[in-house]
C-alpha positions as CSV (number, residue, x, y, z in Angstrom):
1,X,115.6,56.7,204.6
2,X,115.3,55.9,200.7
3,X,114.8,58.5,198.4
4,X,113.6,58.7,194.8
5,X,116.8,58.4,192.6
6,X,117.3,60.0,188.9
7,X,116.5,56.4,187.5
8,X,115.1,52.9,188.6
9,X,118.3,51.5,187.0
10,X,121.4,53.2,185.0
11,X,123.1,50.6,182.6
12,X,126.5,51.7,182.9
13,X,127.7,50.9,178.1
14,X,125.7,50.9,175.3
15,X,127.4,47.7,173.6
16,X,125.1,44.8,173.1
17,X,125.4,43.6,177.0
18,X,123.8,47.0,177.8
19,X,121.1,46.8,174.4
20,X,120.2,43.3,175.3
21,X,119.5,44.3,179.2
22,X,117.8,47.8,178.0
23,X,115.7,45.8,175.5
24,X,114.7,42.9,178.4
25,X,113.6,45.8,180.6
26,X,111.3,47.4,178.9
27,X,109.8,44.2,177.9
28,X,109.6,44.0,181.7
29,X,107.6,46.5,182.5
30,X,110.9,48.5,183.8
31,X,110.9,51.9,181.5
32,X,112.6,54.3,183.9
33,X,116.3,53.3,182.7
34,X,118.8,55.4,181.0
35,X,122.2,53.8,179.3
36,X,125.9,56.0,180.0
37,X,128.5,55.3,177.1
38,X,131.5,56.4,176.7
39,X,132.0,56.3,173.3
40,X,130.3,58.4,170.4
41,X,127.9,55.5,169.4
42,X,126.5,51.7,170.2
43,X,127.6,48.6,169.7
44,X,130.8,48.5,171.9
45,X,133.3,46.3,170.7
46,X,132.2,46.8,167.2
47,X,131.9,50.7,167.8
48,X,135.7,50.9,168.6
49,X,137.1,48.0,166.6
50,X,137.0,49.2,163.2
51,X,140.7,47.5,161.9
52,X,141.0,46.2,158.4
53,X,139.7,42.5,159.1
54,X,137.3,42.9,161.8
55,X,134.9,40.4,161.8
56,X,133.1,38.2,164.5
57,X,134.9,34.5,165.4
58,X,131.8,32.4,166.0
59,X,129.0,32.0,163.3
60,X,126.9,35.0,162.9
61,X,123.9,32.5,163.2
62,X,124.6,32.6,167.3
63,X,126.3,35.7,167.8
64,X,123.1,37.6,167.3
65,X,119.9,37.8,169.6
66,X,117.5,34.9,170.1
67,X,114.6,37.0,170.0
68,X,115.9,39.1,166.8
69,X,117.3,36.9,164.2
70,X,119.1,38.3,160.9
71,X,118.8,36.3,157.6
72,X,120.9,39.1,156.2
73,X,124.6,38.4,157.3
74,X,126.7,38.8,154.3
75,X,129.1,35.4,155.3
76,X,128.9,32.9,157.6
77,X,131.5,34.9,160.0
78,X,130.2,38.5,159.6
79,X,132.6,41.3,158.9
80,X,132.4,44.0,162.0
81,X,130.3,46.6,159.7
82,X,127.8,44.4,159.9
83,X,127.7,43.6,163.8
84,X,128.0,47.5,164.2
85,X,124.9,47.6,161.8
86,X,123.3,45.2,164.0
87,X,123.8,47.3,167.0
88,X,122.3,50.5,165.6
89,X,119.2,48.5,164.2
90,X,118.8,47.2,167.5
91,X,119.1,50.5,168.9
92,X,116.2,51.8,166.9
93,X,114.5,49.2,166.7
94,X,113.9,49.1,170.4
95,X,113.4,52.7,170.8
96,X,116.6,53.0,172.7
97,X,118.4,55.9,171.6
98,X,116.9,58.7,173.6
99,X,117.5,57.1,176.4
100,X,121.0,56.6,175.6
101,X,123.7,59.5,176.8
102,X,126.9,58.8,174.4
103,X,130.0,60.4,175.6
104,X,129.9,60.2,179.1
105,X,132.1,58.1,180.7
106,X,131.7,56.7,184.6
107,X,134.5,57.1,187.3
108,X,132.7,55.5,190.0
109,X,130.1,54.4,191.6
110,X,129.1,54.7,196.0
111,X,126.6,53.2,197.3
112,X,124.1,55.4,199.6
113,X,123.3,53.2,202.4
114,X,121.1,56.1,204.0
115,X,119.3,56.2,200.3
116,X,119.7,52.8,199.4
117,X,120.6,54.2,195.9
118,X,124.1,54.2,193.8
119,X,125.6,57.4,193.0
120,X,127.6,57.4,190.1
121,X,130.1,60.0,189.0
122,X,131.2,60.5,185.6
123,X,134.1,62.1,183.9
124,X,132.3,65.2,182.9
125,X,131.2,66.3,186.4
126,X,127.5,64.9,186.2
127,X,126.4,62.8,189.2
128,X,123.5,60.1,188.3
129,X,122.0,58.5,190.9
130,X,120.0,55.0,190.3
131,X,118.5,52.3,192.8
132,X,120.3,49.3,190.2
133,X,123.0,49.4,188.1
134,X,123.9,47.5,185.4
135,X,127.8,47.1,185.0
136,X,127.5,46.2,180.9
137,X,131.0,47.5,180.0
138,X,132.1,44.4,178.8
139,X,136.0,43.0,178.6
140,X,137.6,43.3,176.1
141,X,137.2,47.0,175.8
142,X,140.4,48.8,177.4
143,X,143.1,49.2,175.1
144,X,146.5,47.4,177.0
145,X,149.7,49.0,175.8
146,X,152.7,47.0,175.6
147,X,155.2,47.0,178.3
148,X,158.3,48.4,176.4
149,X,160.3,51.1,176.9
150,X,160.2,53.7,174.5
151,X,157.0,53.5,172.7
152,X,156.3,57.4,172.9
153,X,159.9,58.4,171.4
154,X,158.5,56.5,167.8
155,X,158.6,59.4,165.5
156,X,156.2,57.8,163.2
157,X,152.3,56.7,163.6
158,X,151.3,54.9,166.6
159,X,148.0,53.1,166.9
160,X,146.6,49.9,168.6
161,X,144.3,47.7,166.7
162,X,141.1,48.8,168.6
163,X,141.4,52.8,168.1
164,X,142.6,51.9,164.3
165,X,143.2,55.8,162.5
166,X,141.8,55.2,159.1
167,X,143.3,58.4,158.3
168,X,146.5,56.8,157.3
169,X,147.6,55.6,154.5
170,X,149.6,51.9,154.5
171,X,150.2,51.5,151.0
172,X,153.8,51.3,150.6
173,X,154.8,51.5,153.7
174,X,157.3,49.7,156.3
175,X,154.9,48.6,159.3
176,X,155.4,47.0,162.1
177,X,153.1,45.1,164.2
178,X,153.4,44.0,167.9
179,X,151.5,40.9,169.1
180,X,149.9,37.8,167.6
181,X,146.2,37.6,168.7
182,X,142.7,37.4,167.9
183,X,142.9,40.7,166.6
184,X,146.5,40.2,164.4
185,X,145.3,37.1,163.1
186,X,142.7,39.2,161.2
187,X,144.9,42.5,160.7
188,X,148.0,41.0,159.2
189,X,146.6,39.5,156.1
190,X,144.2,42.3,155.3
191,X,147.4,44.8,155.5
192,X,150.2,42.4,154.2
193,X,149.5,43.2,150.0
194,X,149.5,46.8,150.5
195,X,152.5,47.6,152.5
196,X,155.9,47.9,151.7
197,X,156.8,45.5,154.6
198,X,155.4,43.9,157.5
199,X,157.4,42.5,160.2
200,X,155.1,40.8,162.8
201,X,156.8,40.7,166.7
202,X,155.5,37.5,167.9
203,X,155.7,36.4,171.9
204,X,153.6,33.2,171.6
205,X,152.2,31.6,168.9
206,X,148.3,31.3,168.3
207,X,147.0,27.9,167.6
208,X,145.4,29.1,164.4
209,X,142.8,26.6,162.7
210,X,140.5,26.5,159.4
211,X,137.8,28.6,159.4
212,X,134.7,27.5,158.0
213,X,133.6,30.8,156.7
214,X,131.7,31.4,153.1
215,X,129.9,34.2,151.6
216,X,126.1,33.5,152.2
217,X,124.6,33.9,148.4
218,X,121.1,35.8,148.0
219,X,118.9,32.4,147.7
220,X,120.6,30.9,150.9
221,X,119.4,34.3,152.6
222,X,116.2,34.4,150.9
223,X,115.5,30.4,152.3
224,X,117.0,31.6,156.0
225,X,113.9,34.8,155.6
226,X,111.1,33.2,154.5
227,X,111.5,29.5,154.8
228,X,109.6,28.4,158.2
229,X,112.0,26.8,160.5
230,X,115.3,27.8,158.2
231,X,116.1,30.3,161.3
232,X,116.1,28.1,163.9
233,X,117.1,25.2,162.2
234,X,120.5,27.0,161.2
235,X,121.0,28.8,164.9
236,X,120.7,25.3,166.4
237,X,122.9,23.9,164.0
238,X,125.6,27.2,164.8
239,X,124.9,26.5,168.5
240,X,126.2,23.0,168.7
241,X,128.9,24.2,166.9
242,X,129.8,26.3,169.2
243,X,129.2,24.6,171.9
244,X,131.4,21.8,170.9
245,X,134.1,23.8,169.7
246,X,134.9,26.2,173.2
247,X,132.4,25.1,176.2
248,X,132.5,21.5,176.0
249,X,136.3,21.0,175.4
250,X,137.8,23.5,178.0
251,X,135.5,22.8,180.8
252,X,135.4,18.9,180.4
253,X,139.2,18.0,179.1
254,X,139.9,15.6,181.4
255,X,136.6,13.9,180.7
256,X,136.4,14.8,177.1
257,X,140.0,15.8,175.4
258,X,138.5,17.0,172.4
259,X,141.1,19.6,172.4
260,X,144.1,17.2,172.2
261,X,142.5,15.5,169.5
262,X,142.3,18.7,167.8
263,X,146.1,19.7,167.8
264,X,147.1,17.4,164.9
265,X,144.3,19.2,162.9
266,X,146.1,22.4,163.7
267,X,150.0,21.4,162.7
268,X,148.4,19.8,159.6
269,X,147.2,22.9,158.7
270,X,149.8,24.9,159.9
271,X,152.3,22.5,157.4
272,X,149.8,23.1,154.5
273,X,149.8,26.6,154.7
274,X,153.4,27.7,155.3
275,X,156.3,26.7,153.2
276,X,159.4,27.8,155.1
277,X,159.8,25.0,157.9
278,X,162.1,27.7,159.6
279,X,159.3,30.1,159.9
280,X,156.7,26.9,160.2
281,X,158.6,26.0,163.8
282,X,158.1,30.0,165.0
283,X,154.7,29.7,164.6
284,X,153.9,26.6,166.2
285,X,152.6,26.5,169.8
286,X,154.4,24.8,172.6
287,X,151.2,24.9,175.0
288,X,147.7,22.9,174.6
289,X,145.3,24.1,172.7
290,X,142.4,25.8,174.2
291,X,144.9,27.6,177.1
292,X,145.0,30.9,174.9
293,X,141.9,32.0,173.2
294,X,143.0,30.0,169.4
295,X,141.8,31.7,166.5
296,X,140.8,30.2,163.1
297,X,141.8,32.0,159.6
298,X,142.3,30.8,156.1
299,X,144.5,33.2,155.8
300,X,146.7,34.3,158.7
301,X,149.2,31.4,158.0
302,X,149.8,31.8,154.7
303,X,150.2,35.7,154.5
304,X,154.1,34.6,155.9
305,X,154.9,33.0,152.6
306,X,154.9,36.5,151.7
307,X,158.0,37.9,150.1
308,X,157.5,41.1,152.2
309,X,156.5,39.8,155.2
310,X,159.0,38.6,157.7
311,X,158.4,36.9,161.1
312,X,160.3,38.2,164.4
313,X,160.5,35.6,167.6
314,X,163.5,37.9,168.7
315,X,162.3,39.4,171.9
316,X,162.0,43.3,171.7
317,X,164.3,45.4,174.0
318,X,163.1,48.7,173.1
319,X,160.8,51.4,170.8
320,X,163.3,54.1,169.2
321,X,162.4,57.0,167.2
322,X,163.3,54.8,163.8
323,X,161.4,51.8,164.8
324,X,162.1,48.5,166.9
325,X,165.1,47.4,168.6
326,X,165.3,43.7,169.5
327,X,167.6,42.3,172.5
328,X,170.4,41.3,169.8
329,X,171.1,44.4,169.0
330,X,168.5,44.5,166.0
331,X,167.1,47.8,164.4
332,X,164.0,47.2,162.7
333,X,163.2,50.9,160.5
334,X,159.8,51.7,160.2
335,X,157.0,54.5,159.2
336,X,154.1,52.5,161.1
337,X,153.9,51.0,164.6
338,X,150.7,48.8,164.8
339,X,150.0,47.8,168.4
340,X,147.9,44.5,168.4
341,X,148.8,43.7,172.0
342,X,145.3,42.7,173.2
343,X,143.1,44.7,176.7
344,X,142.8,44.5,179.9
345,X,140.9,42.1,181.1
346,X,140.4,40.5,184.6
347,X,142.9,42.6,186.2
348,X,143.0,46.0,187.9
349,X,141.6,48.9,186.3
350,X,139.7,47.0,184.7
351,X,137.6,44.4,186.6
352,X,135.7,46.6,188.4
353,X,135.6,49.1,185.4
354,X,135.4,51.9,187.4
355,X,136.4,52.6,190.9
356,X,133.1,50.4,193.0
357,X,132.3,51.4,197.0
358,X,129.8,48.9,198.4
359,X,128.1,48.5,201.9
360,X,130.4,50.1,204.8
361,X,132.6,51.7,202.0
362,X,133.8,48.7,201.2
363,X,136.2,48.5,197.6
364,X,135.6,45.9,194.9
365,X,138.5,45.9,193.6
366,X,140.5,45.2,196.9
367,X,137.7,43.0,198.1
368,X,138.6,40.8,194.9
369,X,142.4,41.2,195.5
370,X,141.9,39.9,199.3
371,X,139.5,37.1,197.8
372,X,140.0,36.3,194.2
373,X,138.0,37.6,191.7
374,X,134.3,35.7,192.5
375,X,130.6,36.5,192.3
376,X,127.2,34.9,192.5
377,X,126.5,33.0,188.5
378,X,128.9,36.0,187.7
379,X,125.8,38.4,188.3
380,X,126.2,40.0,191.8
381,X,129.1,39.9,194.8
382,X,127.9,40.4,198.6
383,X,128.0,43.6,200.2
384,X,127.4,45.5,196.7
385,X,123.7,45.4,196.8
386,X,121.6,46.4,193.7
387,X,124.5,46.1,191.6
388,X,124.6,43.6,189.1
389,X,127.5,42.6,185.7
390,X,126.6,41.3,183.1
391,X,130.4,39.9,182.8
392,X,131.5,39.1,186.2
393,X,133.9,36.7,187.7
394,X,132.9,32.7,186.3
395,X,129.2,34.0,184.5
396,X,131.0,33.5,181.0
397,X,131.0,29.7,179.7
398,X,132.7,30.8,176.2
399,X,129.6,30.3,174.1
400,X,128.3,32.8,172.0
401,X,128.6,36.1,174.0
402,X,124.6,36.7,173.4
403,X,123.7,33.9,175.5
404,X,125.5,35.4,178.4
405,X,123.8,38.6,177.8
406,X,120.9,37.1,177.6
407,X,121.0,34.8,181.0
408,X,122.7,37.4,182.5
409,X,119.7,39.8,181.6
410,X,117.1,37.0,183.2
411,X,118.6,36.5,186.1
412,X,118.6,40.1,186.6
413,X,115.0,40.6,185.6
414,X,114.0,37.8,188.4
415,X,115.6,40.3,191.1
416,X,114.0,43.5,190.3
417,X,110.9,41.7,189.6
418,X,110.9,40.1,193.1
419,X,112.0,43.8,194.6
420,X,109.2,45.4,193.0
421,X,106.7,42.4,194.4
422,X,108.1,43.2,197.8
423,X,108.5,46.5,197.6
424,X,112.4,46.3,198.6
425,X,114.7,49.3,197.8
426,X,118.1,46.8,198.6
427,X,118.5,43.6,196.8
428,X,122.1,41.6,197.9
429,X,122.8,38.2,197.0
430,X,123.6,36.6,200.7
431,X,127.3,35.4,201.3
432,X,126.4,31.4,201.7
433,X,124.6,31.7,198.7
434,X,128.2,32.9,196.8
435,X,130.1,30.8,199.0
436,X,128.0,28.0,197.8
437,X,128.5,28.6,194.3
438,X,132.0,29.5,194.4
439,X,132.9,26.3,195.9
440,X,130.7,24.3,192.9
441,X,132.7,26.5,189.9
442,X,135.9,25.3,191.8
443,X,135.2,22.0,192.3
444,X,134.9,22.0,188.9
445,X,138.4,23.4,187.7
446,X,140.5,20.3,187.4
447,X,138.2,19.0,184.6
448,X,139.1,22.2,182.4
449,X,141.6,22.4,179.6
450,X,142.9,25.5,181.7
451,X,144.7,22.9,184.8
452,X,145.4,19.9,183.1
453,X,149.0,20.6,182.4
454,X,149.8,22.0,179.7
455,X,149.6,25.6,179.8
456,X,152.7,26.7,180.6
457,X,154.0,29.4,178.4
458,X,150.9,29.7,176.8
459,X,150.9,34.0,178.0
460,X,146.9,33.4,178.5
461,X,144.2,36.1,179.5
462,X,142.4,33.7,180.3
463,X,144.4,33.6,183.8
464,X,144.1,36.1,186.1
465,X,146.6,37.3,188.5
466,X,145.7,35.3,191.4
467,X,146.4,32.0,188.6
468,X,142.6,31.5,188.2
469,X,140.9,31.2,184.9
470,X,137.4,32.9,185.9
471,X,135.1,31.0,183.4
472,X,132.1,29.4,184.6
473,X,132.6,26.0,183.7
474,X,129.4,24.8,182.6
475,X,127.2,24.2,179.3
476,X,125.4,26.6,177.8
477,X,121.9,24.6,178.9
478,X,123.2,24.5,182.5
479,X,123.3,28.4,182.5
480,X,119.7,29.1,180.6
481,X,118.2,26.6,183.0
482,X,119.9,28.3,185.8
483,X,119.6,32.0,185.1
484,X,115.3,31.1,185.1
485,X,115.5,28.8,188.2
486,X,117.8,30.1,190.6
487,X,116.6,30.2,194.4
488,X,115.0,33.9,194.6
489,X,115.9,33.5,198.4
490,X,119.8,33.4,197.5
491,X,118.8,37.4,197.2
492,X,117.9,39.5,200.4
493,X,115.4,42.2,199.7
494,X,114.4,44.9,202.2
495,X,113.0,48.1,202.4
């Protein structure tokens, strides 16, 4: 028999996946929601990322709302103060914080099949119960700690790029820093003048291109505030270059190799910026670009003609008390051990974010490992009704993370609305309807960047462990038009 839960729906983060789904609620007609966070405050991502650097890697322009356009962004790529900023305006804005509970982080989630309800448990002991959930937890959001031995014997300071201790002091220094990301592209050349030393451990170089980032003067955000049309004329012009720079070459390579065209762009820059062609051939990337997530900086490259930065390809054997020991026998002294070594992201632990027990006690996570990772426009997965993600398996095209959100958030918003027509308390996306869409996202995969050969050594997240590369490979159009058009009967609802 169902029974009246604690909420209509628990959103289970208070980053912008969980604002933008709070705020399309309400709008809805849906008040009786309440957001769990983990963390002390919103904005996800940009609550916990707080390293010297930070800053967004598409144009502010599109990594905002549709429906709540800033003309305030201080450059074209925004600096993560301002994106945290963002969140907290939202946030109030929206009337959101009361219904917010910061610091409470959930351990799992059963479904009730007597109750048709979720029952979620959480670290401190309290027990929520909620016909939906929202799974808005995002990705990139658990910390992955390298695997080398040793790392807890360091007798200096430890600390990965996304829990960044501010309380300590780099200026003259020797650091170290492990890994060559998105993140220590953006680390490295903030740090670099203020230490004593910087070595930078690299495993696989990032294809790193120009950026085409500026400080917006005061009249260019006057024009974008009051001019009519200056809004949307610029987030058009940001979304085409988005689209053309991520979407449209990864998912239609073999159609459209944009991203081979590209790679001479890249070594051209790569030979402009850095002067040592010793150091020059360690940072240049033996995969195709587009199989790791690239990265554009003016000034990543060039921090390496630095007199006190040095470059190590050497692979690391082990952490000692000093510092870093490389397989040849290397010491490498230091007071500072910077861990820039990326999250966990489709893999266990992580994707479910919390342990997920579905219709008949079934498990998501080992449902995915018997099945691949897979779910229905990367919304909902059969035999976990009334749950829904906003970053599931193939719903992410690689556009600006807002448009998922806000898709994500429609297509969600179309269930609940047809539940509450019908009076259902169980809404499950049926198994052909999956099967069905499955087979069209991999029907697709030979036309990506991802399986056309030349990803090999590349060290991608973007694979999972079953070899996959759980994009949805589609343009950003095809996913608006589908998150509003999508047969309602793909969805069971009973009562």
């Amino acid at each position: 028999m169902s029974v009246l839960p604690d909420h209509e729906v628990v959103i289970v983060g208070a980053g912008f996946s969980g604002i933008g789904v709070a705020i399309a609620l309400d709008r809805a007609g849906f008040h009786d929601f309440v957001l769990l966070e983990e963390g002390s405050g919103v904005g996800g991502a940009w609550h916990w990322n707080t390293y010297p650097g930070v800053a967004v890697d598409i144009p502010s322009f599109s990594y905002q709302f549709s429906f709540d356009r800033r003309a305030d962004w201080s450059r074209t790529y925004a600096p993560g103060a301002e994106l945290k900023k963002y969140a907290e305006s939202c946030t109030d804005k929206y009337a959101l914080r009361d219904r917010i509970v910061f610091e409470t982080r959930v351990t799992g989630a059963v479904f009730d099949e007597q109750a048709d309800v979720w029952r979620l448990s959480t670290e401190g002991g309290v027990e929520y119960t909620a016909r939906h959930v929202v799974s808005a937890t995002g990705i990139l959001t658990k910390p992955k700690p390298p695997a080398i031995a040793g790392v807890s014997s360091f007798a200096g300071t430890v600390m990965h790029t996304a829990r960044w201790d501010h309380g300590v002091d780099l200026a003259g220094k020797r650091v170290a820093i492990i890994g060559t990301g998105a993140s220590a592209v953006q680390v490295i050349p903030s740090i670099a003048p203020e230490v004593e030393h910087l070595v930078v451990f690299q495993r696989t170089p990032i294809w790193c291109l120009p950026k085409p980032d500026a400080p917006l003067p005061s009249p260019a955000r006057i024009a974008m505030k009051y001019l009519p049309g200056a809004k949307s004329a610029t987030r058009l012009l940001s979304q085409i270059f988005v689209e053309a720079t991520f979407p449209i070459p990864a998912h239609f390579a073999g159609t459209l190799p944009i991203a081979r065209l590209a790679e001479p762009l890249g070594r051209a820059f790569l030979r402009q910026q850095v002067a040592d062609p010793v150091v020059r051939e360690k940072l240049t990337p033996r995969y195709a670009l587009g199989c790791k997530r690239p990265s554009a900086s003016n000034d990543y490259l060039r921090t390496f003609n630095r007199g006190n930065v040095a470059l190590e390809t050497t692979t690391i054997d082990s952490i000692t008390p000093r510092g870093v020991r490389t397989v040849d026998g290397v010491d490498h002294d230091v007071d500072v051990l910077i861990l820039a070594t990326g999250f966990k992201v489709f893999e266990s632990g992580n994707t479910p974010p919390f342990p997920v027990s579905g219709l008949g006690g079934l498990d998501l996570e080992a449902w995915w490992d018997d099945n691949r990772y897979q779910s229905y426009h990367g919304v909902s997965v059969p035999g976990f009704p009334n749950m829904f993600t906003i970053l599931g398996p193939y719903g992410y095209n690689g556009s600006s993370y807002f448009n998922l959100i806000e898709t994500q958030a429609r297509h969600i918003l179309r269930c609940l609305t047809e539940a509450r027509r019908t009076s259902a308390t169980r809404v499950e996306v049926t198994a052909q309807a999956n099967d069905e869409y499955m087979a069209t996202m991999r029907s697709r995969r030979s036309n990506q960047v991802f399986f056309q050969g030349g990803c090999d050594g590349a060290n991608s997240y973007y694979f999972d462990k079953h070899g996959d590369v759980p994009f949805r490979p589609a343009l950003t159009l095809e996913t608006i038009w589908e998150s509003a058009t999508f047969d309602l009967d793909d969805y069971t609802y009973q009562r």
